[in-house]
Each structure stands twice: as C-alpha cells, then as structure tokens.
C-alpha positions as CSV (number, residue, x, y, z in Angstrom):
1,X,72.4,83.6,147.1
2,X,72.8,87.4,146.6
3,X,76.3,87.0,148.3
4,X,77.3,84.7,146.4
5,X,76.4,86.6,142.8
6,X,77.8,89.8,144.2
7,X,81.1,88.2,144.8
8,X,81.2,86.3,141.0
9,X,80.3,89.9,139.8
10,X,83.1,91.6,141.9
11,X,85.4,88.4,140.5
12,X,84.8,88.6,136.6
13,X,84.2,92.4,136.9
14,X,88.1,92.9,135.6
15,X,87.1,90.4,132.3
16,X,83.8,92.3,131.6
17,X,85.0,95.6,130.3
18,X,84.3,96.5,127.0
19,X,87.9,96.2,125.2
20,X,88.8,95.0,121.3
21,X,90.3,91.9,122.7
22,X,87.1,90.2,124.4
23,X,85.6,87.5,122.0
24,X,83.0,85.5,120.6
25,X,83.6,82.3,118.5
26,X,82.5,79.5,117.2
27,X,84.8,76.5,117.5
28,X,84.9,73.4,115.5
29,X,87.3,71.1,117.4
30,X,88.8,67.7,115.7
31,X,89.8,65.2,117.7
32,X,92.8,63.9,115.4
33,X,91.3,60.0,114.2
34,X,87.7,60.4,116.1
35,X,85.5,62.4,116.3
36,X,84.3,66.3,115.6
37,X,83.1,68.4,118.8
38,X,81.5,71.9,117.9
39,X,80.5,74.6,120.0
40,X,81.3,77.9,121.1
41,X,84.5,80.1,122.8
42,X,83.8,83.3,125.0
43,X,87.3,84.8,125.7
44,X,87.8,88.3,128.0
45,X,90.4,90.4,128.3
46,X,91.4,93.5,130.2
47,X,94.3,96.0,130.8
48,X,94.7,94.6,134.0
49,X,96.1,91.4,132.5
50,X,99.2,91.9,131.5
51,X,99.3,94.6,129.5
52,X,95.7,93.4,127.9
53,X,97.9,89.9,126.7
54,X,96.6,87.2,128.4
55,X,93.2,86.3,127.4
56,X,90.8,84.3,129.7
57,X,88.6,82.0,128.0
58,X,85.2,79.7,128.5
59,X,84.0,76.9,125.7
60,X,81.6,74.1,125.1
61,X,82.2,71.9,122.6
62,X,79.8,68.5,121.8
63,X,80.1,65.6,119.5
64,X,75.9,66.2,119.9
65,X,77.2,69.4,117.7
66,X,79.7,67.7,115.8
67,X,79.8,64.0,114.4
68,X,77.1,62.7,116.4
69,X,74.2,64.8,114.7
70,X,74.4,62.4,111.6
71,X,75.6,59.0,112.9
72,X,75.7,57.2,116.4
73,X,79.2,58.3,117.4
74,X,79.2,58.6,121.4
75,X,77.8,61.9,123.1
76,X,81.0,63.8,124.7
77,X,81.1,67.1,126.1
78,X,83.5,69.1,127.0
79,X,83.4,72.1,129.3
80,X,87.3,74.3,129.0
81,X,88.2,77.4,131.2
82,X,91.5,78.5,129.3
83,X,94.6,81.0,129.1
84,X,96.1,82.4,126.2
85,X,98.7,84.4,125.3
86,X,98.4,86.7,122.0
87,X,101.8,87.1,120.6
88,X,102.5,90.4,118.3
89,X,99.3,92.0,119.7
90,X,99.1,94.6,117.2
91,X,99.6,92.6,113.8
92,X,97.0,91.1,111.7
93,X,98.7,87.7,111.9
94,X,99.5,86.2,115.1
95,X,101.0,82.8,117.0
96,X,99.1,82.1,119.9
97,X,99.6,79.7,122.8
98,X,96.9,78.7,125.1
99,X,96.5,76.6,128.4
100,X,92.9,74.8,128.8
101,X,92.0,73.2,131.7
102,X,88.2,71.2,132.0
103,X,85.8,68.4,132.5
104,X,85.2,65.8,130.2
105,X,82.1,63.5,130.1
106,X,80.2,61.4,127.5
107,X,77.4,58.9,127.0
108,X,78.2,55.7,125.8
109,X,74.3,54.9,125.2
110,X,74.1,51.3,126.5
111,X,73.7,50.4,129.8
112,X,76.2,47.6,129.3
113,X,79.0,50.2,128.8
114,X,78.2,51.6,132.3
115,X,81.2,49.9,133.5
116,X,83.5,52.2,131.5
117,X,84.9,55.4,133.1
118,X,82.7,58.5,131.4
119,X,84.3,61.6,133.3
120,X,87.5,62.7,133.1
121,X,89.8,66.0,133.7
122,X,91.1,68.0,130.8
123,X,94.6,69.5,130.8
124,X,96.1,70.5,127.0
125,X,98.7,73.1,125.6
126,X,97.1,74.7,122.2
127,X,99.3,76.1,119.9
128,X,98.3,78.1,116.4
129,X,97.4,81.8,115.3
130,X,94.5,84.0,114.6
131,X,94.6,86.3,111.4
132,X,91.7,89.1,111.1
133,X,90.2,88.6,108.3
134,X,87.7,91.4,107.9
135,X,87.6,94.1,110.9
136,X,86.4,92.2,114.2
137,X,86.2,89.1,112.4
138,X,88.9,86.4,112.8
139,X,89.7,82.8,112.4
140,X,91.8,81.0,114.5
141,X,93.7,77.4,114.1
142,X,95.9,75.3,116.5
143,X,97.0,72.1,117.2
144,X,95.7,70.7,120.9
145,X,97.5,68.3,122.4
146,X,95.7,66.5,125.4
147,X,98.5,66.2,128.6
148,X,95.4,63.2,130.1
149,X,94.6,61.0,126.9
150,X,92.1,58.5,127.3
151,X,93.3,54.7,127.6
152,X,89.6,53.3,128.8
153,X,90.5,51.8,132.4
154,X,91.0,55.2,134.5
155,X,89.9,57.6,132.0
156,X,87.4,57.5,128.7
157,X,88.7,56.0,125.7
158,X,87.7,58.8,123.3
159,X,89.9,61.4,124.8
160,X,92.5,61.5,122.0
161,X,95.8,62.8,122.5
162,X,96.2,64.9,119.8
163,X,93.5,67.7,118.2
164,X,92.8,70.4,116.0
165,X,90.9,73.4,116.8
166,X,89.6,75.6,114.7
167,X,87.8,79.0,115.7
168,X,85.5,81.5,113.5
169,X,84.7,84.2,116.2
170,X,84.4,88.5,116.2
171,X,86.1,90.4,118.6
172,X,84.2,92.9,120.9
C-alpha cells in the first residue's frame, strides 16, 4: 500500500504545483434533448506541459445533481479524466478544445430494466471558451459531442450524442 501511494504521489507530483492555471469548477453539463448532469471539474497544470498549455482535468457529473433531484429521470454518472488545450493563454477571452475520456454508468431503478446495458466508455471532443470574469473567477462554455452515443443494445440509451457544458470555476 505505501508503494503504491508513493508512486501516484511521484506521478501527479508534476500537476500539483501551485500555478494560475490549476482549477476548480463547478460544471453543469446538458445533455442536448435529456437530461442535466451537475458536478464538479478539478483541472492541473504545470510548466512541464507544454509550456503550461495543456491542462489535465478530473470531473464528476450526476443526473442525482442535475434533473433527477426533482423528478424520476434515471441516475447516471459520469466519471471524465480530460485534456485541454487553452488557446491565447494570456487574454481574458479564450477558445478552448478539450479531449475527455471516462466511464459511464446509470441506474435504471427497476429490476425489469436489468436487461439493458448500464456501463459504457466515454470518448468526446469539447469545444468552447473560458472568459475571466472577475480575477480567478471564470466561466467556461462548450459544445460536447460524444464519439460513443448510446443506441440501447451495446451501450446505454441515455448517452446522447451531442452536449453542452457549462463551467463556473476559480483558478488557483
């Protein structure tokens, strides 16, 4: 056990400095005609990645945080390790284009729906900005769209193909 959190610590040491570009977010995710998945974005970043460009990111997002706190939409999670790329670093305003790659899962709530697949991989291309709106503090928008959809025989039905993502986060 010791060996293995000494070589995690020796592996994410790089994404643990303390530079302006690590970040903290809140994310409010839309899948486009379904439902909404909230949660929250950690992204790292270091000098040692390209010039402090390419960012490497964790989230969570839930529909248990999203559309299923007030109705009986299906529970879906959604666990993303992602790469983005910051264009025009320095300005206020930037595009942004980000890989995710994950693991999908949801409850369907009925045993009868046990039959249905309920796990999946996630592969998607992002693509939006981030403006600073007030020092640290930035909010972020792109357009997801979802390279495994969901067709209900091989994967879950509710993984859309297209999304919306929305981020409200503070850089550290």
């Amino acid at each position: 056990m010791n060996k293995l959190v000494i070589i995690i610590t020796i592996l994410l040491n790089p994404f643990l400095s303390l530079s302006q570009n690590n970040s903290a977010s809140i994310k409010l995710q839309k899948s486009i005609g379904l439902y909404w998945e909230n949660g929250i974005s950690i992204e790292f970043c270091d000098s040692a990645l390209f010039n402090e460009k390419l960012r490497i990111g964790l989230s969570y997002a839930s529909s248990n945080l999203g559309s299923a706190i007030s109705s009986n939409a299906i529970n879906q999670h959604q666990f993303l390790l992602s790469a983005d790329y910051p264009w025009l670093k320095q300005k206020r305003i930037k595009p942004i284009t980000k890989f995710n790659i994950g693991y999908f899962s949801c409850n369907y709530g009925n045993p009868i729906f046990d039959v249905l697949p309920n796990k999946s991989l996630l592969l998607s291309f992002e693509f939006g900005g981030e403006c600073i709106v007030f020092q640290n503090i930035y909010i972020g928008s792109a357009f997801g769209l979802n390279l495994i959809a969901g067709n209900g025989i091989d994967t879950p039905g509710t993984i859309y193909p297209t999304f919306l993502n929305n981020n409200l986060g503070w850089k550290f």
